[in-house]
C-alpha positions as CSV (number, residue, x, y, z in Angstrom):
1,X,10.6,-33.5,-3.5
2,X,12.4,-33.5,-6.4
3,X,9.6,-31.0,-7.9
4,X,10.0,-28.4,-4.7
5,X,13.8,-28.3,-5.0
6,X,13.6,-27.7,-9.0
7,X,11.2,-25.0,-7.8
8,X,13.4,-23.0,-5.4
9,X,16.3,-23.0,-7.9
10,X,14.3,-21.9,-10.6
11,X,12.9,-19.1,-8.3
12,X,16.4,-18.0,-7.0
13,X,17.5,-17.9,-10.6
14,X,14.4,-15.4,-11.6
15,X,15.4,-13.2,-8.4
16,X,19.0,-12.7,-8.9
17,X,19.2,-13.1,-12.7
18,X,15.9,-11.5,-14.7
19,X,14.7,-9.6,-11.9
20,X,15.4,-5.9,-12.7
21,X,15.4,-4.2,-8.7
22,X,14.5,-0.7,-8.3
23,X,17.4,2.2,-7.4
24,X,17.4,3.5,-4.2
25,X,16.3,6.8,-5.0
26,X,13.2,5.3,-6.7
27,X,12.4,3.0,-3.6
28,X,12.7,6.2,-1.7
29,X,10.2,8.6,-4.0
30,X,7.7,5.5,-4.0
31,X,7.9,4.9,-0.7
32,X,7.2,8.7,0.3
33,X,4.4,8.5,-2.4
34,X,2.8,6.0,-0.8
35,X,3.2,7.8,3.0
36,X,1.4,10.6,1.4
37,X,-1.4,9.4,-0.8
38,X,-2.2,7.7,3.0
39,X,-2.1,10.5,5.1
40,X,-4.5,12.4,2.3
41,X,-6.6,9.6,2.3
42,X,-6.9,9.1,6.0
43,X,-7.8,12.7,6.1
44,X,-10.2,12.8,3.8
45,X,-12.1,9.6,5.2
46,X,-12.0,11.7,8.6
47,X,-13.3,14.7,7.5
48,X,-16.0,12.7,5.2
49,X,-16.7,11.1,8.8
50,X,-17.0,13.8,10.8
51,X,-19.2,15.2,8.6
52,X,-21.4,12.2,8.5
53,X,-21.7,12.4,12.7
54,X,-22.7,15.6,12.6
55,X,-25.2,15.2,10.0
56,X,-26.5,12.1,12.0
57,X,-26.8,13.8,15.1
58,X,-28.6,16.5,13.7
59,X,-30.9,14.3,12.2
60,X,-31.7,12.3,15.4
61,X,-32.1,15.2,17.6
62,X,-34.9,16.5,15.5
């Protein structure tokens, strides 16, 4: 036990102390980053899929 509460102390330490946090203007422009690299990557995974049914049923109808 003696082991697990060394741990947490040692881990709140690290988080308040050494931890550098990002600004709030960075959070935000990663955060919108990432909102957009998914919503161009959801796109492109539908349009890659659409093309694929098409293909398929074009193939099967022959």
């Amino acid at each position: 036990m003696k082991k697990f509460v060394n741990y947490l102390k040692e881990s709140f330490v690290e988080l308040t102390k050494k931890t550098t946090w990002p600004t709030w203007e960075k959070l935000q422009s990663s955060a919108l980053l990432v909102m957009v690299t998914t919503v161009l990557l959801a796109a492109l995974l539908w349009v890659i899929d659409f093309a694929f049914q098409h293909l398929m049923t074009a193939i099967y109808s022959l």
